[in-house]
C-alpha positions in Angstrom: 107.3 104.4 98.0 106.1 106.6 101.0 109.2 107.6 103.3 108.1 108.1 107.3 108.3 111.6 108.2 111.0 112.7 110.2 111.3 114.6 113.3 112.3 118.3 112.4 114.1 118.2 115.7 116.2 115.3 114.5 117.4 117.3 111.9 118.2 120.1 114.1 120.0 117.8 116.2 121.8 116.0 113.4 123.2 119.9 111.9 124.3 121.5 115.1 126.1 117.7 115.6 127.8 118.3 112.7 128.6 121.6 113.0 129.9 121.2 116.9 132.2 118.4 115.6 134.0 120.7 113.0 135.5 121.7 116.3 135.6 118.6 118.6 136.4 114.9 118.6 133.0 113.7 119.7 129.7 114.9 120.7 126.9 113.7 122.8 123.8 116.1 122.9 121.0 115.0 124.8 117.8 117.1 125.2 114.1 116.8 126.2 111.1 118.2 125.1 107.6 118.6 127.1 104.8 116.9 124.2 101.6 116.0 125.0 101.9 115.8 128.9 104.6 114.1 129.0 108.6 114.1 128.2 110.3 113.3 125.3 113.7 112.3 124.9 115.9 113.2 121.9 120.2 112.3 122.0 122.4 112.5 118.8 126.2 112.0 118.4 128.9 112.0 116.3 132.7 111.1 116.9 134.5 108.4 119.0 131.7 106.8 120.8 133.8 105.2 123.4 134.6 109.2 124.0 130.5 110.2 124.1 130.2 107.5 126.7 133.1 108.3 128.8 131.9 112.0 129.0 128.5 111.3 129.8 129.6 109.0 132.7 131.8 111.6 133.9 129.1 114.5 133.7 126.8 111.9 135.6 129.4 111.1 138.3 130.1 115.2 138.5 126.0 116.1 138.7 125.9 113.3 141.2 128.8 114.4 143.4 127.6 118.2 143.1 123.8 117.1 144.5 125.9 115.0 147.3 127.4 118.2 147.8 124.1 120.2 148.1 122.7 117.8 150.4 125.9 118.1 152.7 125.4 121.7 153.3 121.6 122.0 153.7 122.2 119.1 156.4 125.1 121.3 158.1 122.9 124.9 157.9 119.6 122.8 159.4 121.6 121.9 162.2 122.8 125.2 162.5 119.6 126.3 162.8 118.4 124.0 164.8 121.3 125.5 168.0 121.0 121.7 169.1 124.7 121.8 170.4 124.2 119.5 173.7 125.6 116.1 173.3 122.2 113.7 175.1 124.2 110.3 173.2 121.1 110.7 170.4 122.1 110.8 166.9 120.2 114.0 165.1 118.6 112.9 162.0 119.1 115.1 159.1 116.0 116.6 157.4 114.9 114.3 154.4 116.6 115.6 150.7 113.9 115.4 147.9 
């Protein structure tokens, strides 16, 4: 019986998840890979997995907050740019964030 081949970057994934938990409680490693025009998606974990969600959530609400963060300041330096400091009752609209 033929068994399906296996992604040799599973079995990365798989060792440096077990060596990374020798020294934590749970690990969540997610990582992508450019194939073929397009992206790929590899994730492996080990440990509590109530623990990999909660830290991916919280990485997700941090990357989140630090882009809101971004956002904030290039709005407050293109309006410090612009030296539009009279008050005509208009509402400035900030520059679009991609």
């Amino acid at each position: 019986m033929n068994q399906p081949q296996t992604d040799p970057l599973d079995d990365i994934l798989q060792q440096v998840t077990a060596q990374l938990l020798e020294h934590f409680d749970s690990v969540r490693i997610i990582c992508t890979s450019h194939v073929d025009g397009s992206t790929a998606l590899y994730t492996f974990g080990g440990g509590n997995i109530y623990a990999q969600e909660g830290s991916v959530k919280d990485w997700v609400i941090r990357m989140d907050a630090l882009e809101d963060n971004r956002a904030r300041v290039r709005v407050e330096q293109s309006e410090e740019d612009d030296g539009d400091d009279d008050d005509d009752g208009g509402e400035d609209c900030p520059p679009t964030v991609s």
